[in-house]
C-alpha atoms as a printed R data frame, in Angstrom:
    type eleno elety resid chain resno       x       y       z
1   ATOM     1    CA   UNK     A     1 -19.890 -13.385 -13.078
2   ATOM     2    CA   UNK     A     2 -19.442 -10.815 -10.445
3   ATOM     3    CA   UNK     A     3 -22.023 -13.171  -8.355
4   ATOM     4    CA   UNK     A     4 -19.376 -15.739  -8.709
5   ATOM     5    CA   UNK     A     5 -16.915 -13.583  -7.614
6   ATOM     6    CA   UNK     A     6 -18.104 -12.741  -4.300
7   ATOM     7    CA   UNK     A     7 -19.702 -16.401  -3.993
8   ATOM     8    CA   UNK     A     8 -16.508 -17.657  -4.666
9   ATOM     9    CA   UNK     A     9 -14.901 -15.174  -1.934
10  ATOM    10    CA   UNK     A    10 -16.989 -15.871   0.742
11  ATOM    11    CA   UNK     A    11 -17.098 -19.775   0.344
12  ATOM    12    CA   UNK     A    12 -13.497 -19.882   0.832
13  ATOM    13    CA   UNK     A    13 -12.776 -17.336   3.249
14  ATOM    14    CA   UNK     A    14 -12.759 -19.396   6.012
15  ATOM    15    CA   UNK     A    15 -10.421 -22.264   5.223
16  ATOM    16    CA   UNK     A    16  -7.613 -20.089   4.768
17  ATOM    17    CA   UNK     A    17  -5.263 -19.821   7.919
18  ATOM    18    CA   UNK     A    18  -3.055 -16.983   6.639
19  ATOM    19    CA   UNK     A    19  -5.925 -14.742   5.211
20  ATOM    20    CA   UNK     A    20  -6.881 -14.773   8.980
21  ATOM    21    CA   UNK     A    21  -3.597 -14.096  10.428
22  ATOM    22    CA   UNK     A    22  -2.922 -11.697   7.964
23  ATOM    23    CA   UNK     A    23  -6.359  -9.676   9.114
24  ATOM    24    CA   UNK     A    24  -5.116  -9.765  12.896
25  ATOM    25    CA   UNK     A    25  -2.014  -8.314  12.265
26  ATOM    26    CA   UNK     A    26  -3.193  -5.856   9.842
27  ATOM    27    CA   UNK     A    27  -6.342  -5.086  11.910
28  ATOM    28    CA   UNK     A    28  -4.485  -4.886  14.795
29  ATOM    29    CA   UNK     A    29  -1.962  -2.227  13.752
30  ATOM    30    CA   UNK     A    30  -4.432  -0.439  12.041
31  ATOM    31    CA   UNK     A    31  -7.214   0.349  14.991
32  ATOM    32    CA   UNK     A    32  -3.653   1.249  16.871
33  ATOM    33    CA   UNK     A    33  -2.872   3.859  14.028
34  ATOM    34    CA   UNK     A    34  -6.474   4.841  13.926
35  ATOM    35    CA   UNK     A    35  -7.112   5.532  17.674
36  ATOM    36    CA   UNK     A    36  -3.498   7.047  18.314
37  ATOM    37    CA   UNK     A    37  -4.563  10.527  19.908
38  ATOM    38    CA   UNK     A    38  -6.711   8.001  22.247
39  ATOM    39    CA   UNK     A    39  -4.306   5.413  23.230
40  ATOM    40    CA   UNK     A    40  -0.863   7.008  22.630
41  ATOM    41    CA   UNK     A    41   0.660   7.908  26.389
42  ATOM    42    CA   UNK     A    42   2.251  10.793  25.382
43  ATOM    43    CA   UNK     A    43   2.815  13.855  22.841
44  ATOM    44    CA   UNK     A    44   4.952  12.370  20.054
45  ATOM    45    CA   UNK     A    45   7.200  15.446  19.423
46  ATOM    46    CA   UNK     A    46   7.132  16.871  23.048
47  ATOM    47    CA   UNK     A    47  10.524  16.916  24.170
48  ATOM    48    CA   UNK     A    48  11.747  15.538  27.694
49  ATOM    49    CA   UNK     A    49  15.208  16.396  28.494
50  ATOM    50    CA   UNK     A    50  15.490  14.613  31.985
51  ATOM    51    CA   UNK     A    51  14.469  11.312  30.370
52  ATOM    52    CA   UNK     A    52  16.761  10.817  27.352
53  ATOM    53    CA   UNK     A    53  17.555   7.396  26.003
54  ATOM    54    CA   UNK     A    54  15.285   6.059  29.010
55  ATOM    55    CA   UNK     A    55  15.470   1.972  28.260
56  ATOM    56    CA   UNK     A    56  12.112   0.410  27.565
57  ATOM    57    CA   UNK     A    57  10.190  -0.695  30.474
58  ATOM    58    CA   UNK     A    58  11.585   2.030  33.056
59  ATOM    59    CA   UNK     A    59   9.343   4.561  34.495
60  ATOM    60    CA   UNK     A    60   5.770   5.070  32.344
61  ATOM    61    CA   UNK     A    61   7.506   4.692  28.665
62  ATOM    62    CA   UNK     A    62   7.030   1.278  27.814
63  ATOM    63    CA   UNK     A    63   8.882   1.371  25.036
64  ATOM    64    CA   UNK     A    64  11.337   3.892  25.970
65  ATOM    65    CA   UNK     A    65  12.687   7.093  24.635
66  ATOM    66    CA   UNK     A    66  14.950   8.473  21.906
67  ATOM    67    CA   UNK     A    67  17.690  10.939  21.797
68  ATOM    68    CA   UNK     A    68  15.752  13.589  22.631
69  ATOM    69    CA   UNK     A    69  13.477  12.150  25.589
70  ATOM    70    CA   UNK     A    70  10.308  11.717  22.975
71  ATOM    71    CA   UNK     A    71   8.204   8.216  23.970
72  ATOM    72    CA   UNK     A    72   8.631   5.842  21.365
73  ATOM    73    CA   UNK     A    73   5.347   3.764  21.918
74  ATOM    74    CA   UNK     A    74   3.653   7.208  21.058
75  ATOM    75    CA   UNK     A    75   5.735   7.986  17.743
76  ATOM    76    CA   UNK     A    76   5.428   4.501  16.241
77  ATOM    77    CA   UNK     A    77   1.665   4.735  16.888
78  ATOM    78    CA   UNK     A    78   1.482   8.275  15.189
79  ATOM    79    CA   UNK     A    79   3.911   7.011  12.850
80  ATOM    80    CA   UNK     A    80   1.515   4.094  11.911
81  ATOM    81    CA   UNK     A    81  -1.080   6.499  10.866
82  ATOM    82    CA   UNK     A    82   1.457   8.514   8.442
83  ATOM    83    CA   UNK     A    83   3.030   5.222   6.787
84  ATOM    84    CA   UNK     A    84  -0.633   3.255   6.454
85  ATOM    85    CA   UNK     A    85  -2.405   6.795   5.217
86  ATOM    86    CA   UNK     A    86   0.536   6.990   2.824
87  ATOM    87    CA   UNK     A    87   0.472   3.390   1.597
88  ATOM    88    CA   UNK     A    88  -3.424   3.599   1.480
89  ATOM    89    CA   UNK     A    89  -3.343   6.532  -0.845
90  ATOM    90    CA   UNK     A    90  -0.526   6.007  -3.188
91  ATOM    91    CA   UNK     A    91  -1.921   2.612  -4.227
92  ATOM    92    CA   UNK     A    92  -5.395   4.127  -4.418
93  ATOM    93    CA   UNK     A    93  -4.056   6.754  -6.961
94  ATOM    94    CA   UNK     A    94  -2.043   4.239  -8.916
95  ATOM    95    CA   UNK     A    95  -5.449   2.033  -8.713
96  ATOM    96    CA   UNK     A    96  -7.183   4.536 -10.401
97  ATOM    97    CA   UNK     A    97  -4.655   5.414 -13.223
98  ATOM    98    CA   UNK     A    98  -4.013   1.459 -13.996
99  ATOM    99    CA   UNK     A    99  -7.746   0.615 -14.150
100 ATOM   100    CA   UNK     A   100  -8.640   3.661 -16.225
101 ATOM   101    CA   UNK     A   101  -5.478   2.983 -18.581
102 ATOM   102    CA   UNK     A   102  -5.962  -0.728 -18.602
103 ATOM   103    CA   UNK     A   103  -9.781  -1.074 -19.232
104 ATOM   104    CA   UNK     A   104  -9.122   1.744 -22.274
105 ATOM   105    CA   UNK     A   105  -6.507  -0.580 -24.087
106 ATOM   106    CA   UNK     A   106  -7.680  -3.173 -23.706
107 ATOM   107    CA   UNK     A   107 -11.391  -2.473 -24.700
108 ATOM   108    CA   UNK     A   108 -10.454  -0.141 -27.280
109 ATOM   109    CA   UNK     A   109  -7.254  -1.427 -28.852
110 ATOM   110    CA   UNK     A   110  -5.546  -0.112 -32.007
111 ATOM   111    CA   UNK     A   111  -3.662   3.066 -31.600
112 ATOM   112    CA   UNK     A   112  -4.949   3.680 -27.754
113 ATOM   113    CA   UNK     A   113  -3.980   0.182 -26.842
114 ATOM   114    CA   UNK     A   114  -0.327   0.260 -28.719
115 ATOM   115    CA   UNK     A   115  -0.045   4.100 -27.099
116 ATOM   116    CA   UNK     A   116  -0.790   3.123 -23.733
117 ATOM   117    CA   UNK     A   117   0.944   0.441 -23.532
118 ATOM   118    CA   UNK     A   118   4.307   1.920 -25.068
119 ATOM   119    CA   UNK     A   119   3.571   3.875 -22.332
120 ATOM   120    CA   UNK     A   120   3.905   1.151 -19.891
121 ATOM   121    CA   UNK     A   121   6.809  -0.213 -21.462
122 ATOM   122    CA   UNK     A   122   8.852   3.259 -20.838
123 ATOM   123    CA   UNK     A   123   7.645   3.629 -17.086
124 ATOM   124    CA   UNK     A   124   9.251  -0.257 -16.451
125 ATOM   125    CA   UNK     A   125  12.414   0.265 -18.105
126 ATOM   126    CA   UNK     A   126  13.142   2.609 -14.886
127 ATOM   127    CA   UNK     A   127  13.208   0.857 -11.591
128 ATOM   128    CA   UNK     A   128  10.615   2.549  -9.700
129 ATOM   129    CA   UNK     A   129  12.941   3.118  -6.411
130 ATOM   130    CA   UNK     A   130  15.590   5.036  -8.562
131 ATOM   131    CA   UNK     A   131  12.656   6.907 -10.721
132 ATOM   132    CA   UNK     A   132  10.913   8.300  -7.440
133 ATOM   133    CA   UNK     A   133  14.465   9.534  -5.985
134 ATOM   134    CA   UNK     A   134  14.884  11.328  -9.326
135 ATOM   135    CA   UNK     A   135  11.419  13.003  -9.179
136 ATOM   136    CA   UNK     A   136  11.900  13.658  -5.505
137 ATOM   137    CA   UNK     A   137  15.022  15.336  -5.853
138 ATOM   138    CA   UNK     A   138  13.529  17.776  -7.501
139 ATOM   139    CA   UNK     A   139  10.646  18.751  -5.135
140 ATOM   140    CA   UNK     A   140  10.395  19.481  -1.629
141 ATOM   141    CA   UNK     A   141   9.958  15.993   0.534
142 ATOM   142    CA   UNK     A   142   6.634  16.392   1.996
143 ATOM   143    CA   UNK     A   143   3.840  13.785   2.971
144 ATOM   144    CA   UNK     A   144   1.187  14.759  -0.156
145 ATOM   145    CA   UNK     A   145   4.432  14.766  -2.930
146 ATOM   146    CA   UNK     A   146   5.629  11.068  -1.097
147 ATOM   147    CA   UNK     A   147   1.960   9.998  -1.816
148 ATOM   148    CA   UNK     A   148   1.353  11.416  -5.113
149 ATOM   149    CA   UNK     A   149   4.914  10.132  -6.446
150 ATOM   150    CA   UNK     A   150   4.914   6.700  -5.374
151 ATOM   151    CA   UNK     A   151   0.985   6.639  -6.997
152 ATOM   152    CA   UNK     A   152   2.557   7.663 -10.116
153 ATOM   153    CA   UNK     A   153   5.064   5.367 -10.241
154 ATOM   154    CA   UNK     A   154   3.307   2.058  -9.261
155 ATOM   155    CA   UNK     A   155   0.279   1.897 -11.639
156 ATOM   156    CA   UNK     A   156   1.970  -0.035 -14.636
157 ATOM   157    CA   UNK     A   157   1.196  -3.385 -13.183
158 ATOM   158    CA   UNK     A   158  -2.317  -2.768 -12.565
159 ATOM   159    CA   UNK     A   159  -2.604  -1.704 -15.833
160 ATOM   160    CA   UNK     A   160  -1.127  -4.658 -17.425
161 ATOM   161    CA   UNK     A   161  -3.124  -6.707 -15.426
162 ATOM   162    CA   UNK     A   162  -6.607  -5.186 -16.375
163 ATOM   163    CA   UNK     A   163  -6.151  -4.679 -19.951
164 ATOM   164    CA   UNK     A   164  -5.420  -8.926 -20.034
165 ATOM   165    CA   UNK     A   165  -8.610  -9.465 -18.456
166 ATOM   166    CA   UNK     A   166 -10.523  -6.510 -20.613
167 ATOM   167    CA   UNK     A   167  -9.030  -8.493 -23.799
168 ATOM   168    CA   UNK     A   168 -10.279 -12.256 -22.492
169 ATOM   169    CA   UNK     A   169 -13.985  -9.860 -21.958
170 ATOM   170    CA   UNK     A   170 -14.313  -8.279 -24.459
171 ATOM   171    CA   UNK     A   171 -15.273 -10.486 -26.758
172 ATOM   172    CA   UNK     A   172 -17.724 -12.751 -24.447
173 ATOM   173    CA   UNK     A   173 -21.837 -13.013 -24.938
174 ATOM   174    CA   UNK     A   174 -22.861 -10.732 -22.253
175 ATOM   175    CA   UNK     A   175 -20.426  -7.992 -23.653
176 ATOM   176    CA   UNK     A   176 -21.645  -8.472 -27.266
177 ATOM   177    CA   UNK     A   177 -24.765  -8.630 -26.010
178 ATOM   178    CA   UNK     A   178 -24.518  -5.196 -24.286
179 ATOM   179    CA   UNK     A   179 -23.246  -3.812 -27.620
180 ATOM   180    CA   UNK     A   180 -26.541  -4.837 -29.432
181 ATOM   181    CA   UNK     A   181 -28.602  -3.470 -26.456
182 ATOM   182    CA   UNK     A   182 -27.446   0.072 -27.760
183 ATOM   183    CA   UNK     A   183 -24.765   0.548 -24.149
184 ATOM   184    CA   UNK     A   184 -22.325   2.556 -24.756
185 ATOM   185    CA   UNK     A   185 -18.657   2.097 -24.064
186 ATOM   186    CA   UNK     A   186 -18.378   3.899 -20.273
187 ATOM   187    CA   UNK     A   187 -21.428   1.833 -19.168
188 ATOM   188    CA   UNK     A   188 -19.942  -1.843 -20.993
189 ATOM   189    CA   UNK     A   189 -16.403  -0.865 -18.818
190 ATOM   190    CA   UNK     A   190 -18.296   0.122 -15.638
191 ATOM   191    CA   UNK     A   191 -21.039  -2.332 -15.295
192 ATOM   192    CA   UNK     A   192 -19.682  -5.503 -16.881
193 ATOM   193    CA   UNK     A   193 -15.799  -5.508 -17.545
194 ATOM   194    CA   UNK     A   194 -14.611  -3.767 -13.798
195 ATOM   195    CA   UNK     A   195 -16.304  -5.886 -12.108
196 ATOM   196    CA   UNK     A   196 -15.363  -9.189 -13.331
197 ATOM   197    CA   UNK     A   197 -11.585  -7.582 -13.822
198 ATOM   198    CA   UNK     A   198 -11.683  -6.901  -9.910
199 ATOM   199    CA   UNK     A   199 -10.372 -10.161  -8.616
200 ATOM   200    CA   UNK     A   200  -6.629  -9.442  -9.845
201 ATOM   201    CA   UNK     A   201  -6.619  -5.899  -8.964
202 ATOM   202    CA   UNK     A   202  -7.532  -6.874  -5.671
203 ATOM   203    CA   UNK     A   203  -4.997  -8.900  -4.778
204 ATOM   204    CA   UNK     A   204  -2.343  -6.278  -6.645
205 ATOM   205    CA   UNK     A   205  -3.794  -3.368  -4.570
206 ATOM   206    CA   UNK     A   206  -3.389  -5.289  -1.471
207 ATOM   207    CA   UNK     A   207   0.279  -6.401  -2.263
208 ATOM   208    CA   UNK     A   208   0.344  -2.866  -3.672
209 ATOM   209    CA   UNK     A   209  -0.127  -1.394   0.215
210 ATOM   210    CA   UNK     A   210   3.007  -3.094   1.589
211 ATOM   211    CA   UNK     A   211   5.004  -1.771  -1.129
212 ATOM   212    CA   UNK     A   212   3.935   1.334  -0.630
213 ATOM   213    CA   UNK     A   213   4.714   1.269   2.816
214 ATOM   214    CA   UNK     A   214   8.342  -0.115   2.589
215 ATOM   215    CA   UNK     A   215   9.067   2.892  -0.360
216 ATOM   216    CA   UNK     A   216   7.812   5.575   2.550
217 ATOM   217    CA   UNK     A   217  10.080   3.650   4.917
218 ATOM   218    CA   UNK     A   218  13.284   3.906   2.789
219 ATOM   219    CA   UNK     A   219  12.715   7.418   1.767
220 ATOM   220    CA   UNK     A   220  12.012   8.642   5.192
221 ATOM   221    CA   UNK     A   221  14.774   6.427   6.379
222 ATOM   222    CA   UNK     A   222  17.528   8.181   3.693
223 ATOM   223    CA   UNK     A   223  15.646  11.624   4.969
224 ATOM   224    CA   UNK     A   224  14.101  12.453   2.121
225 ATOM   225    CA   UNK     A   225  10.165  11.404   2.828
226 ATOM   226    CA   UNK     A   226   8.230  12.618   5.759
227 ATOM   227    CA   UNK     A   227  10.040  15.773   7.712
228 ATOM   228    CA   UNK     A   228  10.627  15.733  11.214
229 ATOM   229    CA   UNK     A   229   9.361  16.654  13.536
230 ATOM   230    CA   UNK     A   230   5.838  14.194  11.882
231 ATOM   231    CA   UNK     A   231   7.098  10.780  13.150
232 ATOM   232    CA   UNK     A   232   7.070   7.559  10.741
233 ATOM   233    CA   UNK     A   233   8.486   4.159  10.970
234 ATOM   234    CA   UNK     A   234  11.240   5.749   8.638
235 ATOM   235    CA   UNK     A   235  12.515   8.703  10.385
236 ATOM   236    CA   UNK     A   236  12.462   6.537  13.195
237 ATOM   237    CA   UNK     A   237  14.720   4.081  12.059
238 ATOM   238    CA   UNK     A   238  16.783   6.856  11.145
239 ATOM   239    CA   UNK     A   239  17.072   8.276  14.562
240 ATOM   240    CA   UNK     A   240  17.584   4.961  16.029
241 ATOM   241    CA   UNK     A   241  20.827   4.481  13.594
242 ATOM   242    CA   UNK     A   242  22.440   7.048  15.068
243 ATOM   243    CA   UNK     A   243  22.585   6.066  18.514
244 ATOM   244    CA   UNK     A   244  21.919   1.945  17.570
245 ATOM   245    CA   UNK     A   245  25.119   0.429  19.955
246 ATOM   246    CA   UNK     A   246  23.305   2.706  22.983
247 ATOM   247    CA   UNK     A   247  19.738   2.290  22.410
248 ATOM   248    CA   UNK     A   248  18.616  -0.474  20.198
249 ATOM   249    CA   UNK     A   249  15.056  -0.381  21.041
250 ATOM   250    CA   UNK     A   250  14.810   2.808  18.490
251 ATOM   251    CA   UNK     A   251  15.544   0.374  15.809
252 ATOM   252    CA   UNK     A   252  14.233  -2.933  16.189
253 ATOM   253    CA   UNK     A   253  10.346  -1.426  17.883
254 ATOM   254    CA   UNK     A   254   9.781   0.744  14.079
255 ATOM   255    CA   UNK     A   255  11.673  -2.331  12.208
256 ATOM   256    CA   UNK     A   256   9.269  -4.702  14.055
257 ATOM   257    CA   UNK     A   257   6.258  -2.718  12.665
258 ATOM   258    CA   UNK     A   258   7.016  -2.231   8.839
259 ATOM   259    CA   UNK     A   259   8.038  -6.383   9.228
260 ATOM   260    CA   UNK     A   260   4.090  -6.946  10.675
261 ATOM   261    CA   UNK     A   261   2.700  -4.334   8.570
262 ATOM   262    CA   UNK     A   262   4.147  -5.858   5.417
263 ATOM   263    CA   UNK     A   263   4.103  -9.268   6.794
264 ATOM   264    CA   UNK     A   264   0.162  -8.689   7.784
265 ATOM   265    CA   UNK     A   265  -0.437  -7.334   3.944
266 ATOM   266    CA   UNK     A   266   1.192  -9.777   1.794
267 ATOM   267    CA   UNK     A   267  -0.770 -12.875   3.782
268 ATOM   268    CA   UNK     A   268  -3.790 -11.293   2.681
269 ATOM   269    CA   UNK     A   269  -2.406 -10.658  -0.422
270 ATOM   270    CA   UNK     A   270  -1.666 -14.189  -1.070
271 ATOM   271    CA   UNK     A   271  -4.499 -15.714   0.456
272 ATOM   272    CA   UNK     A   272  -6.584 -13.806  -1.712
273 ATOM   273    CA   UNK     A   273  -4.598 -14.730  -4.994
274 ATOM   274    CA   UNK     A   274  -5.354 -18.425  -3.847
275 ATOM   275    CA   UNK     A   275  -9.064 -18.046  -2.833
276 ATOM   276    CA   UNK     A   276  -9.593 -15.662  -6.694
277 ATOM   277    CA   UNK     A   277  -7.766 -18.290  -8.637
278 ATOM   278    CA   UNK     A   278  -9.668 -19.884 -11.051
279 ATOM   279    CA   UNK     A   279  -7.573 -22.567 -11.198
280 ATOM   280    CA   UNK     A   280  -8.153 -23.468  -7.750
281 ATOM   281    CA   UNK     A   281 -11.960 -23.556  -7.985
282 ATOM   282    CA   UNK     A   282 -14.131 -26.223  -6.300
């Protein structure tokens, strides 16, 4: 079945438009992020106090400068790497805790699986924006806490999502026939439930990298995710705000990136829930 998956994957692949497009953007902004210390023009906290507010285009900052003379072409590409590090990690962690959770209900059931998922159904009756301003009130804002709270607070869906397909599993041929073989339960969950559960997580953990990235936005944006002087798309925004009827290029370059950032992800995300569907099979 995990054959299938990846036959299944690769068949498709090509017919979809939007899986493409979505891989260009996301590519794109990505080997920008990645090679930022190679490609950016300038130091992304050095101050310039002769060239303050300098309008896009004029002199050697394409994309002009903020309040205090810093080029913004180099502080959205350093920003990239802080907003796509953070949304890479958070969904990682809540990866991790929803598969582990998930494949433990719904392979074991009984008590674990009515535990756990009690569990769930506490974490959802808070919305996750308001839960992570709670928890963050309480600590010191700071790129590692950002990443480990929004982790935290994100895996209930992936967990909901494994335990159904664990359940539909766990009671198919190969699995029973596993269970005769003498397997025990860690190698059954490894070897032959993850990877046939992988198609949905997939697509969530994708989806899962925008979000991410929009919660890092919004709490850097209300100042209280990643610090200054560290430039991302957030604080950016934020400094743009204040000066927005001057200088409207500090708002609309960082808005234009979380838009094709998120934009880039949920293509893929959505090509990939149409290409995984089983109901769409040829």
């Amino acid at each position: 079945m995990a054959n299938g998956f990846l036959h299944r994957l690769l068949r498709r692949f090509p017919r979809h438009g939007m899986l493409w497009a979505g891989l260009a953007l996301v590519g794109s902004i990505s080997l920008a992020a990645l090679f930022a210390p190679y490609i950016a023009p300038f130091d992304p906290t050095a101050l310039d106090v002769n060239a303050i507010l300098v309008p896009p285009g004029v002199g050697p900052h394409l994309l002009g400068t903020d309040a205090l003379g810093r080029d913004v072409l180099s502080r959205l590409l350093y920003g990239g790497r802080v907003s796509l590090w953070v949304g890479f990690v958070a969904v990682g962690l809540s990866v991790a805790i929803g598969l582990t959770l998930g494949l433990c209900a719904g392979y074991f059931g009984g008590l674990v699986d009515e535990g756990i998922m009690r569990g769930v159904d506490v974490m959802l009756c808070f919305p996750s924006f308001f839960l992570i301003l709670a928890v963050i009130a309480f600590l010191t804002p700071s790129l590692t806490n950002i990443m480990v709270i929004i982790g935290l607070t994100s895996w209930m869906g992936v967990a909901r999502l494994v335990r159904a397909e664990t359940l539909a599993l766990r009671g198919r041929e190969f699995i029973l026939a596993a269970r005769v073989s003498g397997m025990r339960a860690p190698g059954i969950l490894f070897y032959h439930i993850l990877p046939n559960a992988a198609a949905p997580v997939l697509v969530s953990a994708t989806l899962g990298v925008a979000g991410a990235i929009l919660i890092e936005s919004s709490l850097s944006f209300l100042g209280l995710g990643v610090q200054p002087p560290m430039p991302s798309w957030g604080n950016i925004l934020m400094d743009g705000k204040e000066v927005l009827e001057v200088a409207p290029w500090l708002s609309v370059f960082p808005g234009l990136a979380i838009l094709l950032t998120v934009l880039g992800y949920n293509l893929i995300g959505e090509s990939l829930r149409d290409i995984l569907d089983p109901r769409l099979r040829q």
